[in-house]
C-alpha positions in Angstrom: 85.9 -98.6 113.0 87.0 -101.8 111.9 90.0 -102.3 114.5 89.1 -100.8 117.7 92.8 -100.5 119.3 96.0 -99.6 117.4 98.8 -102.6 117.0 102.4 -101.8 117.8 104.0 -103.4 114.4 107.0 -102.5 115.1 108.8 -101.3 118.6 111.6 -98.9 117.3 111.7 -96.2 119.8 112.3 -94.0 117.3 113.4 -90.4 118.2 111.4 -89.0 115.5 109.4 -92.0 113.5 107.2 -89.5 110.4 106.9 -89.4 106.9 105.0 -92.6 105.8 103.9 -93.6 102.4 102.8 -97.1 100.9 104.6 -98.7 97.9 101.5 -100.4 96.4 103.6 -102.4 94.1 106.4 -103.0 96.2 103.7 -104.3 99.2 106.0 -102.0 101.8 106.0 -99.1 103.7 108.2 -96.3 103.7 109.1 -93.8 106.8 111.7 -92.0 108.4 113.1 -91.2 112.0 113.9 -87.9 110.6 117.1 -86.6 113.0 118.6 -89.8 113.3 118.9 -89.2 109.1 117.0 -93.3 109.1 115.0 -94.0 105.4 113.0 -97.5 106.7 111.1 -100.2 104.8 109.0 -101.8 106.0 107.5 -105.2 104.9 104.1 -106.1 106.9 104.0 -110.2 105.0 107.7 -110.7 106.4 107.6 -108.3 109.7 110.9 -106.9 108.6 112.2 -103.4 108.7 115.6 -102.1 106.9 117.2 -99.0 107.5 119.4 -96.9 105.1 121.1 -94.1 106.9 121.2 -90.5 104.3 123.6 -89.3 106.5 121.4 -85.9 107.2 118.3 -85.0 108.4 115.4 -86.7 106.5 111.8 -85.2 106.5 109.7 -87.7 104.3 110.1 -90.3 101.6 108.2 -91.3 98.5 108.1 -94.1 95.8 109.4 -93.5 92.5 110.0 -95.9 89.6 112.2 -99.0 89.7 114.3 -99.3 92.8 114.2 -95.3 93.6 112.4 -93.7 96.0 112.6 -90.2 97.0 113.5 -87.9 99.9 113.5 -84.6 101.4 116.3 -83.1 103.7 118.4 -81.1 105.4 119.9 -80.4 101.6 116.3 -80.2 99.5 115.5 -83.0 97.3 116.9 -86.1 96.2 116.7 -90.0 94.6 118.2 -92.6 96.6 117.9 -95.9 94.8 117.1 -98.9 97.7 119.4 -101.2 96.2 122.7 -99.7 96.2 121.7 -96.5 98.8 123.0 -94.0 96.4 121.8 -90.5 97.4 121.4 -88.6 94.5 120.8 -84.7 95.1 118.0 -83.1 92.6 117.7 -79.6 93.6 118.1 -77.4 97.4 115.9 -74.3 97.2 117.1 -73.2 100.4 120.9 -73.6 100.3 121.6 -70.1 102.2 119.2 -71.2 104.6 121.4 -73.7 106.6 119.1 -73.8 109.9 116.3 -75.0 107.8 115.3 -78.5 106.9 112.6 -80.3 104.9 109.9 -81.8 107.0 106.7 -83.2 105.2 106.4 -83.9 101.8 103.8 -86.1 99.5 103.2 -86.5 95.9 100.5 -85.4 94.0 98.6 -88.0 91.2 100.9 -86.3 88.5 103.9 -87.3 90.1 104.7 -83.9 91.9 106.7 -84.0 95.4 105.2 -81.1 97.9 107.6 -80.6 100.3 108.1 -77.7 103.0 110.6 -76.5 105.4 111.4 -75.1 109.0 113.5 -73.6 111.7 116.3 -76.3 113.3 116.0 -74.2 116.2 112.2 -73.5 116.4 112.3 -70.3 115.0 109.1 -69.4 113.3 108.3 -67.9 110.3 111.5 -69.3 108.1 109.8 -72.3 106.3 108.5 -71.9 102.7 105.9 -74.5 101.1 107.8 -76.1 97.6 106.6 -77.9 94.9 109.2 -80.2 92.5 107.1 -80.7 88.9 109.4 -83.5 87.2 109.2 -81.5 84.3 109.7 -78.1 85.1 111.7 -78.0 88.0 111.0 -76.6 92.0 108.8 -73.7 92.6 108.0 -71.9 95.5 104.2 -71.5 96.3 104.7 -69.4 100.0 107.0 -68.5 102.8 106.1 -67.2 105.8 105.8 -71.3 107.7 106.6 -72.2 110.9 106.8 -76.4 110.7 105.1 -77.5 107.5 103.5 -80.7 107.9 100.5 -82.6 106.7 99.7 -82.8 103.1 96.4 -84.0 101.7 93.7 -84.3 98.6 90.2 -84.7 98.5 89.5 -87.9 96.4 88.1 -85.9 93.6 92.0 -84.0 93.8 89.8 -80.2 93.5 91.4 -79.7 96.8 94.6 -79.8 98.4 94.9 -79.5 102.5 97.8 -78.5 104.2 99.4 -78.1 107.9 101.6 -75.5 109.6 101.4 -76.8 112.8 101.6 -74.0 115.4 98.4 -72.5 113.5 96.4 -75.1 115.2 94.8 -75.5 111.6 93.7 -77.5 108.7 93.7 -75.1 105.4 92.3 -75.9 102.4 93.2 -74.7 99.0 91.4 -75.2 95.4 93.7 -77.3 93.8 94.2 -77.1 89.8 95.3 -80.8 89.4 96.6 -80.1 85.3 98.9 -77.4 86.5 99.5 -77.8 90.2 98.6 -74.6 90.9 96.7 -73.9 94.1 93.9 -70.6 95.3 91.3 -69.7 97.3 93.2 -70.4 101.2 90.7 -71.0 103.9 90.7 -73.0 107.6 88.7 -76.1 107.6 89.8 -77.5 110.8 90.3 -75.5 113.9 92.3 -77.6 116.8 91.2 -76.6 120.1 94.3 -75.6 123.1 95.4 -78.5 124.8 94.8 -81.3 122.5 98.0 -80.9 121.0 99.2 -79.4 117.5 98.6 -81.3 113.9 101.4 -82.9 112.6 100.9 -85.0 109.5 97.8 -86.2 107.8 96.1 -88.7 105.2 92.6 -88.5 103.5 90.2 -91.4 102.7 87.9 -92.3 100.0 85.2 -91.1 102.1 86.9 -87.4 101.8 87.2 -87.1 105.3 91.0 -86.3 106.7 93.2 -88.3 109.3 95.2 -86.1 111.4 98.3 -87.1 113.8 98.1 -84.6 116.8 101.6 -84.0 118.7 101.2 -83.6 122.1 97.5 -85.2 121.7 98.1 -89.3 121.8 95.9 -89.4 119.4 95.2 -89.4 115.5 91.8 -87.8 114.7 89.0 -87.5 112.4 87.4 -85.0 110.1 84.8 -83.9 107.9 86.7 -81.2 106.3 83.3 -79.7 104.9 81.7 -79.3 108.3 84.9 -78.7 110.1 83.3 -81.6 112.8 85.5 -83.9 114.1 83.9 -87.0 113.3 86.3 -89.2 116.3 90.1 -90.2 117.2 92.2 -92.6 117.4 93.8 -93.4 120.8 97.7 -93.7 120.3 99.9 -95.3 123.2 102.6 -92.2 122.8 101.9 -88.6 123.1 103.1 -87.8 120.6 101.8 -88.9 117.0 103.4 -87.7 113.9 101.9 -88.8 110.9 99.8 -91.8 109.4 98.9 -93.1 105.7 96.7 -96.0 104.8 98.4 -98.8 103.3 97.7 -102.5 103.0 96.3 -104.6 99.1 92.6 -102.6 100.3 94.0 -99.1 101.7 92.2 -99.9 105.0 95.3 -100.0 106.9 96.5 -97.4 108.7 99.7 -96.7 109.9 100.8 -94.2 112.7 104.4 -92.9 113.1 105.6 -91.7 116.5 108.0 -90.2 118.4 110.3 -90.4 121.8 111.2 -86.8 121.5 110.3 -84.0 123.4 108.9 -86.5 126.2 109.8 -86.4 130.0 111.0 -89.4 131.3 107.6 -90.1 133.7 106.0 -90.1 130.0 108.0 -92.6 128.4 107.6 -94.8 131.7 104.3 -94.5 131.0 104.1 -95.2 127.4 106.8 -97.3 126.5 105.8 -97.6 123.1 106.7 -93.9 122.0 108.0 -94.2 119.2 107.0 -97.0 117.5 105.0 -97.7 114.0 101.5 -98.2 114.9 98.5 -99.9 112.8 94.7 -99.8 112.6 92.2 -101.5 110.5 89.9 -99.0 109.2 86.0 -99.4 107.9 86.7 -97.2 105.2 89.3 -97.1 102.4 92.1 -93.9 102.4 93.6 -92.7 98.7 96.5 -94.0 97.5 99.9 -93.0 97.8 101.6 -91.6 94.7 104.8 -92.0 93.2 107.3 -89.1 91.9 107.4 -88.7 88.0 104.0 -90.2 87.8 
């Protein structure tokens, strides 16, 4: 491992810091502080961050084309263009469903957002797994989720990997990369009790899978073929939500994190909950992708 301690890049104290993904053209990363309802930039050359405020709950954010990028919430999918902060509502699959909310989402190479939801209140069971094809519209590919998280493909894109966290699992499915459709469920990674739950996750070029463990102050690492986890990550706050490589190489990696659902004594402790962490990695992750391709 190239870097052998995480960086605090920036010291936000965000509630609820998740949802990263690179702008490879732009040079800046995106995240959230989902309950807050924060969109951030952030530019590593100037050590800047702005915030738009959405005004609702935001789960994840992706590039698009031009000044747009694009977000999941509390009210399903939208653009909101970076220069003016117009929010611009695409579609809400869910709009009986008002304790739900989007949490993770990513983008596939053809420019499809994957998004699911979940319970407000912790109730489990209500989230569904989406998919938005810029062409054809939003689909739904299961129910039956408790807090859909991480999202994932190998580099060959034959497989997507997903996260519902209280499963304690990695699941793979065979991934048909022409239509988007996905088969063939199975567990790849098993988390042990007590390390915490998997919250959101990135892949490398080395197919091997990055995951942010809640509760775990760690991200870890995986050989999603073996199911061996291949080492971790120690992350000054318990509680690690996501990551995604960034940087000109893809060698960076950035950690979100959160202040939530921490006692007091904790945050003592590790006063850098919820900041945006990085590490320098040996090996390369896969790119983020934009919406519409």
């Amino acid at each position: 491992m190239a870097g052998s301690e995480v960086e605090l890049v920036l010291d936000v104290k965000a509630n609820l810091g998740e949802g990263p993904s690179w702008d490879a053209e732009k040079r800046v990363l995106y995240w959230v502080n989902i309950m807050a309802g924060e969109v951030h930039i952030y530019d590593p050359a100037q050590g800047t961050d702005r915030t738009i405020s959405v005004g609702s709950p935001v789960g994840a954010v992706v590039p698009g084309k031009g000044n747009l990028v694009y977000v999941v919430t509390q009210q399903g999918f939208h653009s909101l263009d970076i220069e003016t902060e117009q929010l611009t509502p695409i579609v809400d699959p869910e709009p009986e469903l008002t304790n739900n909310r989007f949490n993770d989402g990513k983008c596939d190479p053809e420019g499809r957002y994957w998004a699911g939801t979940m319970s407000l209140s912790g109730e489990q069971g209500t989230g569904s797994f989406y998919c938005l094809d810029p062409k054809t519209g939003v689909r739904k590919l299961f129910g039956d989720v408790s807090c859909s998280n991480g999202i994932a493909w190998s580099p060959d894109y034959r497989t997507m990997y997903y996260i519902d966290s209280p499963t304690l699992q990695v699941v793979a499915f065979d991934y048909d990369r022409a239509t988007g459709d996905i088969s063939g469920k199975r567990v790849v990674v098993q988390l042990g009790e007590g390390e915490g739950v998997p919250d959101g996750m990135a892949s490398d070029a080395a197919g091997n899978l990055w995951v942010a463990q809640w509760g775990g102050y760690q991200v870890s690492h995986w050989n999603p073929a073996t199911g061996e986890k291949l080492g971790s990550i120690a992350v000054p706050s318990a509680n690690a939500s996501s990551c995604c490589f960034g940087g000109d190489d893809l060698r960076d990696l950035y950690i979100t994190s959160a202040r939530t659902d921490n006692s007091e004594d904790v945050l003592a402790k590790y006063p850098q909950s919820g900041g945006l962490f990085r590490i320098r990695l040996d090996v390369p992750g896969l790119p983020t992708h934009r919406y519409g391709g």
